[in-house]
N, C-alpha and C positions, 0 to 999 in steps of 0.2 A: 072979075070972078069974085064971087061974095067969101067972105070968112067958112062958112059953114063947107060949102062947094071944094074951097083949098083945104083945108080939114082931112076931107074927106081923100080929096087925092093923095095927101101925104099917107093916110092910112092903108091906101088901095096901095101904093107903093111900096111904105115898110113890107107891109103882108108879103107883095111877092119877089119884095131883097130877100124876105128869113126866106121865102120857101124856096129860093132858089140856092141860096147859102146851104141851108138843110140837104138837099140833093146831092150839090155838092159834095160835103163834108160825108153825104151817105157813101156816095159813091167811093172815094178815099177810105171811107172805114171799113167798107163792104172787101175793100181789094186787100186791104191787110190779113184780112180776117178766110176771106174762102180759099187763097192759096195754099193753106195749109193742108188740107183736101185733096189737091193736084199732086203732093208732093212725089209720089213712086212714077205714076204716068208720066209726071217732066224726067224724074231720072231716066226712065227708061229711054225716053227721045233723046237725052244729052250724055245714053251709055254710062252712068257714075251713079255711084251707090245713092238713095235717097235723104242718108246723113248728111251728104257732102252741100246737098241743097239750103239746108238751112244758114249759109252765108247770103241768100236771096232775099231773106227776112230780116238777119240780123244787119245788113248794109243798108236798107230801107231806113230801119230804128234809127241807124246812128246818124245817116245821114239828115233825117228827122231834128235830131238832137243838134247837131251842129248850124243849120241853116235858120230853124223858128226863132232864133233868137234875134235876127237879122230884118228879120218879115218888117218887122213896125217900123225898124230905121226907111227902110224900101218904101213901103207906102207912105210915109209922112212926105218924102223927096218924088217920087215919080206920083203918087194917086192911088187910090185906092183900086178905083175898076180898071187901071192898068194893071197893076201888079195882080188882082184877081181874076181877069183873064189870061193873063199872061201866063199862070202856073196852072189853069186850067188846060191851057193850051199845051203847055209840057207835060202835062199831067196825061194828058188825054194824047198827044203824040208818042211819049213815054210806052203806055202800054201797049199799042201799036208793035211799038221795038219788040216789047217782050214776050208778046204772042209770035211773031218774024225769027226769035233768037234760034240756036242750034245747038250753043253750047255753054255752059255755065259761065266763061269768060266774058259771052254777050250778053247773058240773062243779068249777070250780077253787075253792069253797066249801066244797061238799061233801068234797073231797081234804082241805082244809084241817082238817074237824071231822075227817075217817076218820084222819088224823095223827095227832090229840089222842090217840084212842083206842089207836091203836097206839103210841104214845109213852107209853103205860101199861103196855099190857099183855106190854111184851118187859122191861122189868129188873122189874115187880112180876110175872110170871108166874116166871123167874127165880129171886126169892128165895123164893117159895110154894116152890118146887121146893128150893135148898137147906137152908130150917130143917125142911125135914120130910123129908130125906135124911139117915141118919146117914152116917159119912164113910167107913166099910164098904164102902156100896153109892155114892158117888158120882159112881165114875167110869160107873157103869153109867147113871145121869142125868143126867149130863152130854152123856154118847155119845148119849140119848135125843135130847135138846133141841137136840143142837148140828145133828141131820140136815136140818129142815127148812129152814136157812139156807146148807145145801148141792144138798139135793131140786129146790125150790120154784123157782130158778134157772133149773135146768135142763128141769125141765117146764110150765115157763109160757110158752118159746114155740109149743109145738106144741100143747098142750093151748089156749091163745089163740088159735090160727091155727085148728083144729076148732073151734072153738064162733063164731067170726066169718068163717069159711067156711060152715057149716051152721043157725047160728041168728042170732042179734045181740048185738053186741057188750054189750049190756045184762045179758046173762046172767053176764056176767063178775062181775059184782058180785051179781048177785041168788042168786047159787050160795052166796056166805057168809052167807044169812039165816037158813035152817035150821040148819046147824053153828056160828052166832054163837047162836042161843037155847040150843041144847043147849047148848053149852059156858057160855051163862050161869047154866042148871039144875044141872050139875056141880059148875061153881065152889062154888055158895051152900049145896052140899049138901056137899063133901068139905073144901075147904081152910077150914084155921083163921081163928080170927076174930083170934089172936093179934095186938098192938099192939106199938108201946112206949109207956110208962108215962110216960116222961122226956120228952115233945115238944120239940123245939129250936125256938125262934122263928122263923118264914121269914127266910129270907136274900133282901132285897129285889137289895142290890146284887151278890148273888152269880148271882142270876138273871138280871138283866140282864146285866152282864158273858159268862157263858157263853151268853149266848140270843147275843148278838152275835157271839161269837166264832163260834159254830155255824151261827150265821147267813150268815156274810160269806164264812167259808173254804170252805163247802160251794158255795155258788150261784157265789164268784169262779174253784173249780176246773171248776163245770160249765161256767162262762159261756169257759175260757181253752178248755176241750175242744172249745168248738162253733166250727163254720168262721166266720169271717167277723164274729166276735165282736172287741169293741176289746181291745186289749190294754191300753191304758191304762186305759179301767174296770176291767178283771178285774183287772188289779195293783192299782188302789185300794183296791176291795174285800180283795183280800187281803191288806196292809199292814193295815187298820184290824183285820180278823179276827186275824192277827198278835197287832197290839197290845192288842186283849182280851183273848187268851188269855194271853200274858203278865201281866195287869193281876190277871186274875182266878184266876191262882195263885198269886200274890201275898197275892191276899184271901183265898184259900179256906184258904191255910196258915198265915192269921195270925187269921182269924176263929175266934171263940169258939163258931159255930153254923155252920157252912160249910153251902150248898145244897150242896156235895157234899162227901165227907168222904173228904180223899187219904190217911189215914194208913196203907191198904193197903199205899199205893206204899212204904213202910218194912218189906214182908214181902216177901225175895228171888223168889219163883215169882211171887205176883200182879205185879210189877212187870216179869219178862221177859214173863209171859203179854203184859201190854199193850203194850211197846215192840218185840219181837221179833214177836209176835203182830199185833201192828196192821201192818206191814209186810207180814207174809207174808197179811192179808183182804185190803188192798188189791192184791198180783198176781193172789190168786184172787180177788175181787171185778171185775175186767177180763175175766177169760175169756167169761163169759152173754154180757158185750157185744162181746167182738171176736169169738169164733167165729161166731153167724148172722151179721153182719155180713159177716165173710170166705167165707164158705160162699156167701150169696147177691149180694154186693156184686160178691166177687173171683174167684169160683168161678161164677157164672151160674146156681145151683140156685135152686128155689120154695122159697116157707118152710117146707112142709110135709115138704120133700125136708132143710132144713137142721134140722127140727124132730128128725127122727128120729137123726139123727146125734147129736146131742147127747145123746141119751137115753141114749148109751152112757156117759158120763160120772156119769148115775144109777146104771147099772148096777155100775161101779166103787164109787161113795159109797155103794152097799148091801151090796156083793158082802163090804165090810172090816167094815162094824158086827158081825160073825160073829167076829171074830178079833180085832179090836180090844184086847178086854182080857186073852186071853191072852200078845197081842205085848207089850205095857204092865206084864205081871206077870213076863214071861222078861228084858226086856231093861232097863225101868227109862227114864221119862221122858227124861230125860237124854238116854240114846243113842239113842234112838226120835226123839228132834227133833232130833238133828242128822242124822243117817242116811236119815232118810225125809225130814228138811227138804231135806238132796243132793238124793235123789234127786225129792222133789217139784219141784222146781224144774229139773231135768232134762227132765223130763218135760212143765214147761211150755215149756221153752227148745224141744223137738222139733216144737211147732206151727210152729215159723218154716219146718219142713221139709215142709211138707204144702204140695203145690201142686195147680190142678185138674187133671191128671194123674195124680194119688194114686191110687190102687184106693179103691174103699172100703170093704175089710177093713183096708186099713192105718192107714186114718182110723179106724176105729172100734175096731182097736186100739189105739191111740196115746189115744185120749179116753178109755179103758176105764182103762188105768193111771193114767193124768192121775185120773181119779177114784180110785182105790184109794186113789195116797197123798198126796190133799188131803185127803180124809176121815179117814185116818189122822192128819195131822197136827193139824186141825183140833177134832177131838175131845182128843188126847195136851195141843194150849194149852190148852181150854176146863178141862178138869177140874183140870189143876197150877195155875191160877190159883185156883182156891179150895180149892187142902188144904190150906191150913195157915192160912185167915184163920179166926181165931174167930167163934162166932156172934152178939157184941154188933157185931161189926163187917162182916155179911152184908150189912146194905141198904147201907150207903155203898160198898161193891166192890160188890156189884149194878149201883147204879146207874151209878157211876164205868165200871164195865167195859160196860153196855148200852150208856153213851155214846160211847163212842171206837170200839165194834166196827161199832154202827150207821154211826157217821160213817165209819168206816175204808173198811166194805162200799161204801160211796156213793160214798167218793173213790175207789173201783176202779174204777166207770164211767168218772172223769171223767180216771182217771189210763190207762184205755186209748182215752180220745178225745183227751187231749192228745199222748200216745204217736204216735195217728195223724196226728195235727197234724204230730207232728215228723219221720215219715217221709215224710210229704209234701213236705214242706220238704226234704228231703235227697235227695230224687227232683226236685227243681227242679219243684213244678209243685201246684197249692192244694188243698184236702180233698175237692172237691167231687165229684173224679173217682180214686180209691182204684181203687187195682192189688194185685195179689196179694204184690208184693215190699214194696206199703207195711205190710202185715199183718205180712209176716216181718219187719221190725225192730221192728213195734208190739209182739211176742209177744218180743223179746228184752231190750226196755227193760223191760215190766213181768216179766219176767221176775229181773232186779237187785235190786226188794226183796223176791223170795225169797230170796235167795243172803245179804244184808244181814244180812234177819231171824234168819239160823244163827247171824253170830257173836257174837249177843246170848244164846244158848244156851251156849255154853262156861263161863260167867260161873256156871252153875248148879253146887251140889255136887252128885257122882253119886250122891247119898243122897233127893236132891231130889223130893218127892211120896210117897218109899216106901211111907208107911201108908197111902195113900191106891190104890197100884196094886200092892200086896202083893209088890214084887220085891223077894230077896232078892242083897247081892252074895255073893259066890264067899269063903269063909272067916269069914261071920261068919255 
């Protein structure tokens, strides 16, 4: 076989490792996101109030939290296209369970194993996708893989509101059975069987340590978001999460075998990606949940009427994957994340401006850009955090980075339920009953760590990613 010929097949391969990873990870992100849609039609089949359900989501998170951090130890010891079918396959048998269940005892079971699976298959699908991307073509699979955790968001309310409007909420789940098999016939046929050779011992105490931490801060941020929740628990809980996370960088940086392996955070891009970056998931991680909120809460629309609205915000996050990489090759990471991080974050701050008296061309304006350049941005993090890590050191930033992004996304719910905690508060009057003007400072607070997340971008050199997004500067 000539050079040019093998070339070409590594390329025809990466291509359809990302687009199948991308499916994947849709599919997972699609499931998180359109349950929330089902929630009264499930209570009604499981008799218990629709409150009581949101332990089906919150078990999903943490079980999220505790397991991702494990992923990369797994695939370095069993293989990558084992462990990424293998959590396809529970991923995909999982929901199965949870269309079958009857009662919240089985439902929130079921969540729990559909967790495990998806707490595989997002940083081992990941690095399937980086060791078989040369760094050439990365930013183009990156831009792949980064969409369905901006897509899936957005189309899981309305796409959940038609299928539990016209059929049963069961279907929700039973829709990932076909595309969970295929994708596990994919897997077993394209992605490498590649290992590492060198296995590191499990990190018992490094697992515990971060299952707690991931444990405590996540459920303490939902628990402070929800009305009527103690605050003296939820501070408990987040003191002890606190002080694991603390404990357990400690351990992870002095351990000979760390469960996760920070030595990333000593390559200047992966380290804004994560700190600059995880600020700017969690203000866009808020928006899914305070727009239909605001629209049907504060604004009096059905959900099918707030469903469509939104879609304009896909319309944006697709409209950019087009241009994407020529903006990234003209202007250079650098000035693309501070300039589009402006004006992202401008653009989130203008929801505060939207009342039910809006047109609704101006609304769907306004969410059309909103999406342009979150996507823009969002894609410009994902890819500079891994130009320049090496490939012996892909799965520990894999996983490192699935963990914080996952968690990050989570606390954006929780960081626009506390959000509206606090406008409530500053409106004199309790959660239970949300006004249109409580939206508007909810959209201006989570609005802050975009703005934050910029000036962790200055810090970069403006040379920063170059061989990775082929910009050249001006004289050299």
């Amino acid at each position: 076989m000539s050079v040019s010929s093998s070339a070409t097949e590594r390329q025809r391969s990466s291509a359809l490792i990302t687009s199948l990873v991308a499916a994947a990870l849709f599919m997972e992100n699609l499931d998180g996101s359109i349950i929330a849609t089902a929630l009264p039609q499930m209570a009604q089949s499981f008799h218990i109030r629709p409150v009581e359900l949101s332990i089906g989501i919150t078990s999903y998170l943490l079980t999220l939290a505790v397991f991702i951090p494990i992923s990369g130890w797994i695939a370095d010891r069993v293989g990558v296209r084992t462990v990424f079918a293998t959590a396809l396959a529970i991923f995909t048998g999982a929901s199965m369970l949870c269309g079958m269940t009857d009662n919240l005892v089985e439902f929130t079971g079921a969540r729990i194993l559909q967790g495990i699976g998806g707490a595989m298959m997002v940083p081992v699908g990941r690095l399937a996708v980086l060791r078989a991307t040369p760094k050439e073509e990365l930013m183009r699979a990156i831009s792949i893989i980064t969409w369905p955790g901006l897509i899936a968001p957005v189309l899981g309310p309305p796409l959940g509101g038609f299928i539990t409007t016209y059929s049963s909420w069961r279907w929700i789940f039973y829709l990932n059975v076909p595309l969970g098999l295929a994708g596990i016939v994919l897997a077993w046929r394209f992605i490498s069987t590649e290992r590492d050779v060198d296995c590191r011992p499990f990190d018992v105490l490094g697992f515990v340590l971060t299952g707690v931490a991931g444990t405590c801060v996540m459920y303490a941020m939902e628990a402070i978001g929800r009305a009527g929740t103690s605050w003296h628990t939820s501070l408990v809980f987040l003191a002890i999460g606190l002080a694991a996370c603390v404990a357990a960088w400690f351990h992870l940086q002095r351990s000979a075998h760390p469960m996760i392996d920070l030595s990333a955070f000593r390559i200047k891009t992966f380290l804004v990606s994560i700190c600059g970056g995880s600020l700017f998931r969690i203000s866009i991680g808020a928006v899914p949940f305070l727009l239909p909120l605001m629209f049907q809460v504060g604004f009096g629309m059905n959900p099918f009427q707030s469903g469509l609205l939104t879609l304009a915000v896909f319309a944006g996050n697709l409209s950019t994957k087009l241009v994407t990489t020529q903006i990234l090759r003209r202007y250079g990471f650098r000035t693309v994340l501070v300039f589009n991080g402006a004006f992202a974050a401008l653009t989130l701050a203008s929801m505060s401006l939207l009342r039910p008296s809006t047109a609704s061309g101006w609304i769907l304006f306004a969410l059309f850009i909103s999406g342009v350049a979150r996507s823009l941005q969002f894609t410009a993090i994902n890819t500079l955090g891994f130009s320049d890590v090496p490939k012996p050191q892909m799965s520990g930033a894999s996983t490192l980075s699935s963990t914080v992004s996952q968690m990050t996304m989570g606390m954006g719910v929780a960081a626009g339920a506390i959000a509206l905690r606090i406008a409530a508060w500053w409106h004199g009057h309790d959660g239970q009953s949300l006004t249109p003007s409580d939206f508007s400072i909810a959209f201006l607070i989570v609005t802050l760590f975009s703005v934050i997340a910029i000036a962790d971008v200055f810090s970069l050199s403006p040379d920063a990613g170059n061989h990775v997004s082929g910009h050249r500067r001006r004289g050299t």
